[in-house]
C-alpha positions as CSV (number, residue, x, y, z in Angstrom):
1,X,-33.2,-81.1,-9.0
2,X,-30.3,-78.7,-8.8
3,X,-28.3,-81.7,-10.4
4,X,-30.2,-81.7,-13.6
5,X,-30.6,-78.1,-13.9
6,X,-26.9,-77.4,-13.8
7,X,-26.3,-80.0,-16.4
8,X,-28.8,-78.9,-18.7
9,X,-27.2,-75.7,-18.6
10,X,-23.5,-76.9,-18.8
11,X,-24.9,-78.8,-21.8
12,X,-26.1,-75.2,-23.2
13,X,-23.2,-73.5,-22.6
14,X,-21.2,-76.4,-25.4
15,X,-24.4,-76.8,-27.4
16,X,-22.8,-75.8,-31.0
17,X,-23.7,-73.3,-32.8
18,X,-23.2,-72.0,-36.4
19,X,-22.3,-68.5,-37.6
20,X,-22.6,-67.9,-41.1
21,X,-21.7,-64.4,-43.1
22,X,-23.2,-64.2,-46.4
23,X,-23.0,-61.8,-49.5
24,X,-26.3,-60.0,-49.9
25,X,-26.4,-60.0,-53.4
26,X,-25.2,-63.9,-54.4
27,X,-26.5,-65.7,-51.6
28,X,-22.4,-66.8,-51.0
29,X,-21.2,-68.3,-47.9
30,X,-18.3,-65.6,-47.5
31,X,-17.5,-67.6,-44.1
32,X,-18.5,-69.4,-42.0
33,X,-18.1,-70.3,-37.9
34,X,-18.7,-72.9,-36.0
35,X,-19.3,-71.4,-32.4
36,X,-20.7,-72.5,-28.9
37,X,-21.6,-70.3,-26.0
38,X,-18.8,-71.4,-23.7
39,X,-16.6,-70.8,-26.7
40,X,-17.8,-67.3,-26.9
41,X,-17.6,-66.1,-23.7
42,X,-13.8,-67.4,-23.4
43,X,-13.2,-65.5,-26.4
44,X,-14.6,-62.6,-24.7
45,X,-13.2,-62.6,-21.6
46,X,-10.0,-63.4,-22.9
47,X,-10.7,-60.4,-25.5
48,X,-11.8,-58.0,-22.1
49,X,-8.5,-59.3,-20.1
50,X,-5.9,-58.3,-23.0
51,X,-7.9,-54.5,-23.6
52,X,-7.7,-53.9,-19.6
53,X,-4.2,-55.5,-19.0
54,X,-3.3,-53.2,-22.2
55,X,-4.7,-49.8,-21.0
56,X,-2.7,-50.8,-17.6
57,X,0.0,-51.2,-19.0
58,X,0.0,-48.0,-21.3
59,X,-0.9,-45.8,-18.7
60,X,1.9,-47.2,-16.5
61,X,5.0,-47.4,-18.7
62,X,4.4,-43.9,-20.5
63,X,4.0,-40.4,-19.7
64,X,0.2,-40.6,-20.2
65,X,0.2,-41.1,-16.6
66,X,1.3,-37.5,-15.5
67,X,-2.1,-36.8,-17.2
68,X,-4.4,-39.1,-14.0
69,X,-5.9,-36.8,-11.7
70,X,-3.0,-37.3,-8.0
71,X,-0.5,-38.8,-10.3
72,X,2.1,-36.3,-10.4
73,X,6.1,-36.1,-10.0
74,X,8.0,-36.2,-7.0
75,X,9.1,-33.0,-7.9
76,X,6.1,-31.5,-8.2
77,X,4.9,-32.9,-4.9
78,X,7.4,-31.2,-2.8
79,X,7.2,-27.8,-4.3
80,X,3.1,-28.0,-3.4
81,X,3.9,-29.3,-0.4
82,X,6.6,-26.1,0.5
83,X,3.6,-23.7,-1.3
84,X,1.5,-24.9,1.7
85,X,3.9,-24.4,4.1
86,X,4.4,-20.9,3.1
87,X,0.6,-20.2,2.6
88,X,0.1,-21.3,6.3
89,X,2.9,-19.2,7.8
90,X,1.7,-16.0,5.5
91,X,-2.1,-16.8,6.6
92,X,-0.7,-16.8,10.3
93,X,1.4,-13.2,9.7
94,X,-1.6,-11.6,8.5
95,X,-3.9,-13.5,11.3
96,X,-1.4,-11.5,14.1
97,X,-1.2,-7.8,11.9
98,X,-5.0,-8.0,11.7
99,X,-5.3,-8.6,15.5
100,X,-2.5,-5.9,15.8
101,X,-4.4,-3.2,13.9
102,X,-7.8,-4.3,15.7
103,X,-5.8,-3.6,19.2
104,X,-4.3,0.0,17.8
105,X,-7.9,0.7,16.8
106,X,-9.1,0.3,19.9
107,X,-6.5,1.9,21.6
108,X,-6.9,5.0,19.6
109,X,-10.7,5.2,19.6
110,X,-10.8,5.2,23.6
111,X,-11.9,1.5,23.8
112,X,-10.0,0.2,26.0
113,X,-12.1,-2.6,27.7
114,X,-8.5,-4.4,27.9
115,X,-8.1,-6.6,30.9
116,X,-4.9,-5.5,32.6
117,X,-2.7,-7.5,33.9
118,X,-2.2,-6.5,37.9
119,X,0.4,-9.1,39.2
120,X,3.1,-7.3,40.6
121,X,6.6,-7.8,38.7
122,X,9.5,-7.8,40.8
123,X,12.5,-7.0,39.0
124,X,15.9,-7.5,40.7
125,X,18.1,-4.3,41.3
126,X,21.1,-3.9,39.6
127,X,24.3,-4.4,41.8
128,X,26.6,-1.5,41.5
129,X,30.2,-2.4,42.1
130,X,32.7,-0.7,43.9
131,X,36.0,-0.9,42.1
C-alpha cells in the first residue's frame, strides 16, 4: 500500500502543469509556462538557499555586522571588560567605607556590642645593645 501511495504522489509531484499570463483587455497570451510541482519547489528552494546564503554573506563580509546584537570589536571587548574590572574594585572600596562609617557610628553613639578580641599578644622585647 505504501508502494502505490508514494508513487502516486511522485507521479504528482512531475504531473505538468501550465501557467499562462494573459492581457486583460485582448485575451493575448503575453507568456506562457510550462511548470510541474517538483519543478516548482526546486526553483524555490533554490530561490530560498541563494537569499539566505546572500544575507550570510552580507552580514559577514561588511560592517553591517558591528550592527548584530554581541557582535562587537575586539577593541571594544577589552575596554568593557577593564570597565568591569574597575566597577568591581570601586563597588568593593565603597563596600569597606560603608562598613567603616557604620563601625565609627557605632563607636560614637556608645554601641559598642563589638566582640573583643582577648588572646593575649606577646610581643618580643627589644634587645638593647651595649656598645
Amino acid at each position: 500500500m505504501a508502494k502505490i501511495e508514494s508513487q502516486s504522489t511522485f507521479k504528482r509531484l512531475r504531473n505538468r502543469y501550465r501557467l499562462v499570463v494573459m492581457n486583460d483587455d485582448t485575451y493575448e497570451e503575453v507568456v506562457t509556462f510550462k511548470l510541474s510541482r517538483l519543478s516548482v519547489y526546486v526553483v524555490m528552494s533554490a530561490v530560498f538557499v541563494l537569499l539566505t546564503g546572500l544575507t550570510v554573506a552580507v552580514l559577514v563580509l561588511t560592517p553591517l555586522k558591528y550592527y548584530i546584537p554581541g557582535y562587537g570589536s575586539r577593541q571594544g571587548k577589552m575596554e568593557l571588560q577593564a570597565l568591569k574590572i574597575r566597577t568591581d574594585s570601586l563597588e568593593q572600596a565603597i563596600q569597606y567605607k560603608e562598613q567603616y562609617l557604620d563601625n565609627v557610628k557605632k563607636i560614637l553613639s556608645g554601641n559598642n556590642n563589638l566582640v573583643k578580641d582577648t588572646v593575649a599578644i606577646k610581643v618580643p622585647k627589644a634587645e638593647v645593645s651595649n656598645d
